[in-house]
C-alpha positions, 0 to 999 in steps of 0.5 A, spaced: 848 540 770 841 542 772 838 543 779 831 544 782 828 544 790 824 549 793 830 554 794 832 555 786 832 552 779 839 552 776 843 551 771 850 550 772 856 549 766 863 548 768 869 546 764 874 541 768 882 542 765 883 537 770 881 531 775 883 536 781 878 543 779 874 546 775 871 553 773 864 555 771 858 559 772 851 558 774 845 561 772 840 560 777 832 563 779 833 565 787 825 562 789 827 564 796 829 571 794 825 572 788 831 574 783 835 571 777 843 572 778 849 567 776 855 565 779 862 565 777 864 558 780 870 554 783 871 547 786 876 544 788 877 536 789 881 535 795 881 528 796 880 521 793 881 514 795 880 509 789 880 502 792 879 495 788 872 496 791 870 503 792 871 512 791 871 517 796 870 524 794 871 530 798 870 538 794 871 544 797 866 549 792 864 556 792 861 561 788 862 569 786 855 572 786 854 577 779 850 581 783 855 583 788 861 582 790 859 581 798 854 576 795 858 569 795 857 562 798 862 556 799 862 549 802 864 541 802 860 536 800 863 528 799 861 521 798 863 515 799 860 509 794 861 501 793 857 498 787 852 496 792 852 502 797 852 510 797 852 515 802 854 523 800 854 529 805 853 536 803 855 543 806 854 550 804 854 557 807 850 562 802 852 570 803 848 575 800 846 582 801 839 580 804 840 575 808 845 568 810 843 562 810 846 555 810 844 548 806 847 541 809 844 534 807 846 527 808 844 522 803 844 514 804 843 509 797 843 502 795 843 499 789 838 494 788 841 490 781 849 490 780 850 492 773 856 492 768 859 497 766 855 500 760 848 499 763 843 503 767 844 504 774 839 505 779 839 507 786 834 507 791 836 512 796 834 517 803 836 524 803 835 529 809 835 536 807 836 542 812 836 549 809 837 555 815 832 559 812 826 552 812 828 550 819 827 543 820 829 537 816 827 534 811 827 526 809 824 523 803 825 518 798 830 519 792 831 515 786 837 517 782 839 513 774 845 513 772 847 511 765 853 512 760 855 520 762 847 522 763 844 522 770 838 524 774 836 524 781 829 526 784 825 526 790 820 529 793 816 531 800 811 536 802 815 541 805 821 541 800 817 540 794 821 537 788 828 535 788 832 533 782 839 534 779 840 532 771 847 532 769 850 530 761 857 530 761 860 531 755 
């Protein structure tokens, strides 16, 4: 996976042993602090319902900071999606020795074409965006593909610049 917005760029490997957890790393350029470190990574699936017509999902996530122990970050985040409807939810809670900070958004899509299995998907979405460190909430428009096992999201706003996540699952 590689992510990019107006607090870091990263790129995060993880291997999943099974459906439940997976463990990684995250190699990523703190903008907001103006440093590069990585982060040994651990999620966890806590829920899923699989219905006939749609998936939930809610993960606890954390990270162990290279950079020192007392540097860490752990959350939630969730979605809940139909082949027609998308809705996602994130919280994270980031400690580090300079200062701590939180990250939430919620997410809202809807798919405007119903396609087989197979084929691209694509989402038109709204995500609103808060980092403790920001301020305010951000809410801008987001395009997410998906095909086969690649997807890209992106949106942008002026005040939190670029947000894209890739993801290749292999």
């Amino acid at each position: 996976m590689a992510f990019s917005d107006s607090m870091k760029n990263s790129i995060y490997f993880h291997y999943s042993p099974t459906y439940k957890y997976s463990l990684g790393i995250e190699a990523l350029k703190d903008k907001h602090l103006d440093k590069n470190y990585a982060y040994l990574r651990f999620t966890y699936l806590l829920n899923r319902k699989n219905r006939q017509q749609s998936q939930r999902n809610l993960y606890f996530q954390s990270g162990l900071s290279s950079e020192r122990l007392d540097n860490y970050f752990y959350g939630i985040h969730g979605d809940w999606e139909t082949r027609r409807w998308f809705t996602g939810f994130g919280y994270k809670e980031v400690k580090t020795d300079l200062v701590d900070y939180s990250d939430q958004f919620i997410q809202l899509g809807v798919a405007p074409y119903l396609g087989e299995y197979g084929d691209l998907h694509t989402w038109v979405m709204l995500k609103s965006k808060k980092n403790s460190l920001q301020g305010d909430w951000s809410t801008y428009p987001v395009l997410k593909f998906f095909k086969g096992d690649f997807l890209i999201e992106f949106g942008y706003s002026k005040k939190t610049q670029w947000d894209v996540h890739a993801m290749y699952r292999f």
